[in-house]
N, C-alpha and C positions, 0 to 999 in steps of 0.2 A: 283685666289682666290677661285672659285668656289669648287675644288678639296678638299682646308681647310676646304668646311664649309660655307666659306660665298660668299653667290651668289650675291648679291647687291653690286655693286661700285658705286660712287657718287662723286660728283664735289660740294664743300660747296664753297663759296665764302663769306667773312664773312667782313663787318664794322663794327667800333665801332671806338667810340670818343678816341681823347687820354688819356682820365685819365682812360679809361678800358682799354688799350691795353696791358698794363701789367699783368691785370688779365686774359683777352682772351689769349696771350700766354702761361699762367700757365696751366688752361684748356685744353688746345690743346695738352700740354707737358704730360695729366696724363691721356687722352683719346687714349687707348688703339687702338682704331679702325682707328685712324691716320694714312695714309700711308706715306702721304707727307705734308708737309705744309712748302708753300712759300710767304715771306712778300713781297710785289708785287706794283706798283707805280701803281696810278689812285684812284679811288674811293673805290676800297675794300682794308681794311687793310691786310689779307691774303686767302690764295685760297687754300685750303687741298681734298686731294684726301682722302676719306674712306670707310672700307668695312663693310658690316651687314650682321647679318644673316636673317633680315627678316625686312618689312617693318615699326613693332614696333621698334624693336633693330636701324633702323635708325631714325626714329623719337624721341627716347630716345639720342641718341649725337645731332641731331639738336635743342633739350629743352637746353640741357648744352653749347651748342653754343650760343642760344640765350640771356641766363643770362647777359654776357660782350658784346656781339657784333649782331648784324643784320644779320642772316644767308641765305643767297638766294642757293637752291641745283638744281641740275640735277642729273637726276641718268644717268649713262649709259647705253644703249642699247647694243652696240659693239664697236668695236674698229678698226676701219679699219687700221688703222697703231699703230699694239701693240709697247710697248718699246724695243727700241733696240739702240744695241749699235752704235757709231758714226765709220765711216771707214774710212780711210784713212786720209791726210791731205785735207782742206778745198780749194776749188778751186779760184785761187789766183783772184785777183777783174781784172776788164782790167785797161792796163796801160792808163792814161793821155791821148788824141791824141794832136798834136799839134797842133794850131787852124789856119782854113785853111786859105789859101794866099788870098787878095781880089782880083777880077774877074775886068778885064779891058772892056771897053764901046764893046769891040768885044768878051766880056765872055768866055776871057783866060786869066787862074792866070797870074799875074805879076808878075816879077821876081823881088824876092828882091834882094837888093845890098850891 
């Protein structure tokens, strides 16, 4: 984002009660500087990534943040693991084992029959 223009990334994490959650989505939907934004289970209603050009320009989206909803930010620093994309298929889970035989008073499974 840097190369655009704008050097600042930031992590908003935003609450708001449900009878604003409607208006904080509209918000969010006309804020320009939005990268991503994900409605997210727990305590914040959603978590948006966004980019500024300067540390006013992002404290101008976190004032329109704050109207509907409670905004808590991080900026980022770097990015140790930038985005990318997913490869291959997902590594399959382990099968079941099947649960072991019980150990006789000389602690050697016994045979089932």
């Amino acid at each position: 984002m840097e190369r655009l223009g704008f050097p600042m990334t930031a992590i908003i994490r935003v609450t708001a009660p449900e009878e604003k959650f409607r208006q904080l989505k509209a918000t969010v939907r006309n804020l320009t500087e939005v990268l991503e934004c994900h409605h997210v289970t727990g305590a914040d209603s959603l978590v948006l990534k966004v980019a500024a050009v300067s540390v006013a320009h992002l404290e101008r989206v976190i004032e329109a943040l704050g109207r509907p909803g409670t905004p808590t930010t991080g900026i980022i620093l770097s990015s140790p693991v930038p985005r990318r994309a997913i490869h291959g298929l997902p590594r399959a889970e382990p099968e079941a084992r099947a649960p072991a035989k019980p150990l006789t008073s000389a602690g050697r499974h016994a045979r089932r029959r």
